[in-house]
N, C-alpha and C positions, 0 to 999 in steps of 0.2 A: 536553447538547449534541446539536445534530443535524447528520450530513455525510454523504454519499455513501457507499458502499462500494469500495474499491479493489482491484485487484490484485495482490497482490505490492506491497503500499504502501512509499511510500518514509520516508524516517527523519523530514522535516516531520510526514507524515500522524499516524505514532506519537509524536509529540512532544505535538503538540495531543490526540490519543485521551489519552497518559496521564497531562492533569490533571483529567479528571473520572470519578466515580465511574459514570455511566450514558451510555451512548452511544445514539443513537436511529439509526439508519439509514436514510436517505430512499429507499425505494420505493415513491412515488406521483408523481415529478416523470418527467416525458418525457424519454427517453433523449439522452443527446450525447455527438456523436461525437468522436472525439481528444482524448478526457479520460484520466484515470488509473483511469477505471470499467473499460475492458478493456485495459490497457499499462502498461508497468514499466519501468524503466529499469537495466540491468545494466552495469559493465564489464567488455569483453571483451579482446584484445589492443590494447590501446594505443587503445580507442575504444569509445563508449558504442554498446550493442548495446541498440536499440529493443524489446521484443518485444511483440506484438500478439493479443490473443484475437479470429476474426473471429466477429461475429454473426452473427443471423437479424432482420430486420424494423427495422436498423438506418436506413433511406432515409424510413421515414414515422412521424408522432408514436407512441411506444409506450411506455408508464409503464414503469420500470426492469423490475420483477418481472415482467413479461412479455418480456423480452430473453434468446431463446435464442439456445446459440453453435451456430456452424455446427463440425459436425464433421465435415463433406465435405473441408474443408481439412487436412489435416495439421499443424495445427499443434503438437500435445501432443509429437510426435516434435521437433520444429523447437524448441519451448522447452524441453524438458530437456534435447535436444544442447545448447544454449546452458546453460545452467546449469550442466550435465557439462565445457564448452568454459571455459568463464570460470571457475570453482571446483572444477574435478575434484583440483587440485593447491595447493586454499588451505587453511591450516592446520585447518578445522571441517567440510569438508565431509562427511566421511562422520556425522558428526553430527547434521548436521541437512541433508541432499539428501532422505532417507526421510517429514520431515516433509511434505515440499510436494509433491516427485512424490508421494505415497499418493494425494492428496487427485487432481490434475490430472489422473492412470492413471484417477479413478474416473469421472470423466467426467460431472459433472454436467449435468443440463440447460439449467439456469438460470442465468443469469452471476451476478443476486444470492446463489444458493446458491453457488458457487463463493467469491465471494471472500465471504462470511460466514464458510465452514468455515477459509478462512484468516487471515483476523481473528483467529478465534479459536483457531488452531494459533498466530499472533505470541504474542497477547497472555500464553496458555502459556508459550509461551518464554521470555517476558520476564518472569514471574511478576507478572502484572497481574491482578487481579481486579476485573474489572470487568459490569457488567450490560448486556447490548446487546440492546436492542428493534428491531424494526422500527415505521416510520412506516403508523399507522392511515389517514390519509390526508393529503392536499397542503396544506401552509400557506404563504400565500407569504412570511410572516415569522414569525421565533421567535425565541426568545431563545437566547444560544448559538449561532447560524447559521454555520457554515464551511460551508453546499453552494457549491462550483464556486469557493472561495476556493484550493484547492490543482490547478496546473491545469501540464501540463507544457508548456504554455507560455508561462510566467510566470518572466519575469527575475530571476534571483537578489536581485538589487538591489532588486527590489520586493517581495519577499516579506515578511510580517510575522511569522512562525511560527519563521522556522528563522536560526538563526548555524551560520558555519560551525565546525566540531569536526574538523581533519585527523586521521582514523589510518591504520592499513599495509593500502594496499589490493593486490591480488593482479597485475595492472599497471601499466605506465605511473609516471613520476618526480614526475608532477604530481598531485595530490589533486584526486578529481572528487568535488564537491558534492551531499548530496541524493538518492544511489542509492535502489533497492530495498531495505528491510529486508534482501534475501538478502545484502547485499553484504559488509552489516556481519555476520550469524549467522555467513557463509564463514569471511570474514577475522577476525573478534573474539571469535567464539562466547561466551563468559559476560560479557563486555565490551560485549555489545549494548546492555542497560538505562542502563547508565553513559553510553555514546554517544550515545544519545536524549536523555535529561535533559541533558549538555552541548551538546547541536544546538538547544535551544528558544531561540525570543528571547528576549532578556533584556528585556522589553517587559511592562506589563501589559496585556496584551491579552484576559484573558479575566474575566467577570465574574466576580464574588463564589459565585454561585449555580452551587453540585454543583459548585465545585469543589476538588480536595483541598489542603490544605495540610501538604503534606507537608517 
């Protein structure tokens, strides 16, 4: 399968990654903006808290892999206050806060390097063994195709990847749909994997080819 790389991806993205064995990651398609390539979706008191990684060379066509973050901006301080703000007091956090701020403190340059090491800090966690490539270069169709099919703004009602799976999230009396993986490690920590598999549509939506039948 080939998709985008995400930040702090949310529980659709891992649902879809963990029915195939190989994941290919597309860095050669020109970057866009207001996707889930630099933002995540966390909640924080009683409301969904945006957070945003700013780039470099965001304004004119630039292939993913060439998309540095700006770190003129504050923001690494601004998203693990948030993270710290919304799960300082959820039952897994000191279990897993270590994983993701390590990676975000080291400051990578490259957005695709950033969320790769965290792909692969999820997939860990979730004890997924899986083989992820990057994309040699631009195909405008493949088989397996999810790029810019998971997109945060996209109506729950339309989405084809994800049902919803309520569990006890750390605000609020109403179940928000669809978070940050971080939401469910806080609040479920060894209960994540199980969450993922029951959030997948119950749909066949993915072909026959590489993927697992488990």
């Amino acid at each position: 399968m080939i998709i985008e790389a995400h930040y702090l991806p949310c529980i659709e993205y891992l649902g879809v990654i963990s029915s195939y064995k190989e994941i290919c990651l597309e860095v050669h398609e020109n970057y866009q903006k207001q996707s889930y390539r630099n933002r995540c979706k966390i909640l924080s008191t009683n409301q969904i808290d945006n957070l945003v990684i700013p780039v470099t060379k965001a304004n004119v066509k630039e292939i993913v892999k060439n998309i540095r973050i700006d770190y003129s901006q504050d923001w690494v301080r601004r998203h693990l206050g948030a993270l710290k703000a919304a799960y300082g007091k959820a039952p897994f956090f000191e279990h897993f806060y270590d994983y993701f701020s390590t990676i975000i403190e080291r400051k990578p340059d490259f957005l695709i390097d950033l969320n790769y090491e965290i792909l692969t800090v999820c997939l860990k966690l979730l004890k997924q063994n899986k083989k992820i490539v990057f994309s040699e270069y631009y195909q405008k169709y493949s088989e397996d195709d999810f790029r810019g099919k998971i997109h945060p703004k996209s109506e729950l009602s339309a989405l084809s990847f994800y049902d919803e799976y309520p569990y006890s999230q750390n605000f609020g009396q109403k179940f928000v749909p669809n978070l940050s993986i971080i939401d469910v490690f806080m609040c479920q920590g060894p209960l994540a994997a199980q969450i993922i598999e029951s959030s997948k549509a119950k749909l066949n939506i993915f072909s026959p080819v590489g993927v697992l039948n488990e």
